[in-house]
N, C-alpha and C positions, 0 to 999 in steps of 0.2 A: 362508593364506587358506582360509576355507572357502565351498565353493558351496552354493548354495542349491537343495535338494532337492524343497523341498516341505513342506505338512504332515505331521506323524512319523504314522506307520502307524494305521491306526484313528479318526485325527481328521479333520474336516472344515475347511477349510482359510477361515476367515470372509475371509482377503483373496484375495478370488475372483481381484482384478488383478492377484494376485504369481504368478508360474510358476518352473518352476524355469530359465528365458530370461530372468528379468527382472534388469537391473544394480543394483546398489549403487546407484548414481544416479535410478534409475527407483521404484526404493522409497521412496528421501529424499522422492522429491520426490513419490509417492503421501498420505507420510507430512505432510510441508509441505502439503498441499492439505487436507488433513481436518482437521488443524491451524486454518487457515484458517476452514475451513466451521464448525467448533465457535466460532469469535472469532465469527463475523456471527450464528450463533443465539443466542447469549450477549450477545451487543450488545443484538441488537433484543429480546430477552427482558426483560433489564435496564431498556431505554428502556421499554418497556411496561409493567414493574411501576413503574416513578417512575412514570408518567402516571398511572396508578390511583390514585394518592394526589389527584391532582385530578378536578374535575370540571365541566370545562371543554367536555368532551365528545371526539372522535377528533382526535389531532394531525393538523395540516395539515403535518409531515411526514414522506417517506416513511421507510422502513426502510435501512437498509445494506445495500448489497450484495457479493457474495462481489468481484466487480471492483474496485470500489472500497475495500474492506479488503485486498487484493492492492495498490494503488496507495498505499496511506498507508502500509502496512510498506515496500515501496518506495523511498517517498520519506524515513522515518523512522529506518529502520534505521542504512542507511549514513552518514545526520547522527549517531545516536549512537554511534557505531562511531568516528568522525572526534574528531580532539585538536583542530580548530579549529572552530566553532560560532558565533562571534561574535553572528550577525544571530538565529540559534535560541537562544541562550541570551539575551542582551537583552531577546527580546522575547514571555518567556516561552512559547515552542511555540506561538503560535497562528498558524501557516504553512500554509495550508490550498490549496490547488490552486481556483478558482472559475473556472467558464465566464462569456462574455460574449458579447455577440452584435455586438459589433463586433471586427475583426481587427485585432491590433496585431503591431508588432515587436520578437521578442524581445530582451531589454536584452543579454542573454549574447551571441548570435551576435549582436547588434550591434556592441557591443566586439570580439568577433573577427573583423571585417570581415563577416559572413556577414548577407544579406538573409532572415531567417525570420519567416513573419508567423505568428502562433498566437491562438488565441482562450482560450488560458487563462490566467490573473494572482492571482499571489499573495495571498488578498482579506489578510491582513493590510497586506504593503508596498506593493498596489496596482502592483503590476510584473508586467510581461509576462514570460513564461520560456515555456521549453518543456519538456515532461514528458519526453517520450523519449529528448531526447539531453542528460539528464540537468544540463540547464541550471538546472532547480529547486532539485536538490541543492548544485550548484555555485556558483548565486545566495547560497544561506544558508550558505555551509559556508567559501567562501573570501575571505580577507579582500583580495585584491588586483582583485576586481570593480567 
């Protein structure tokens, strides 16, 4: 294994947040975040060059942000990473996390005896889940829900 020194002698070192203290893990995941940052300006770049083609005037809406393209790799990855997919593959990817302004109970910890009310639902299947404990995933991914 080798450590990490620094920039080689003479150069300036553009990733200011690297030191020669910083882990393996802590660079990934420097690296995974700029990663990141380049999908959401690339997103909203792209949204903005289609809309130019009309002229309709400024969309009513907003832009992506860095959280929420953090939340759809999230929720997306692990679906493709998974050999069962059942309800994602069906129903071709259009699984999308939607707020509501009424609180429901989520379908998953319900089934598992658990009382969880959450205000977020699948706008495709119109089902309550919860995002954090990974209920969303687990909604679309396993066939015994």
């Amino acid at each position: 294994m080798h450590n990490f020194i620094g920039a080689p002698n003479g150069k300036s070192s553009e990733a200011v947040h690297i030191t020669p203290a910083s882990t393996p893990l802590s660079v990934l995941l420097l690296f995974f975040a700029e990663i990141v940052r380049m999908l959401v300006v690339e997103t909203n770049s792209y949204y903005h060059q289609f809309l130019d083609n009309f002229e309709d005037g400024p969309s009513p809406q907003r832009e992506v942000t860095e959280a929420e393209m953090f939340l759809f790799l999230a929720l997306t990855l692990p679906a493709a990473a998974s050999n069962n997919t059942r309800r994602l593959d069906t129903h071709h990817n259009k699984h999308w996390p939607g707020s509501s302004n009424t609180k429901w109970r989520c379908r998953v910890c319900s089934v598992g005896g658990v009382k969880q009310t959450v205000i977020l639902r699948c706008v495709k299947c119109d089902v309550a889940l919860c995002v954090d404990r990974k209920c969303f995933e687990d909604y679309h991914t396993k066939t015994n829900l």
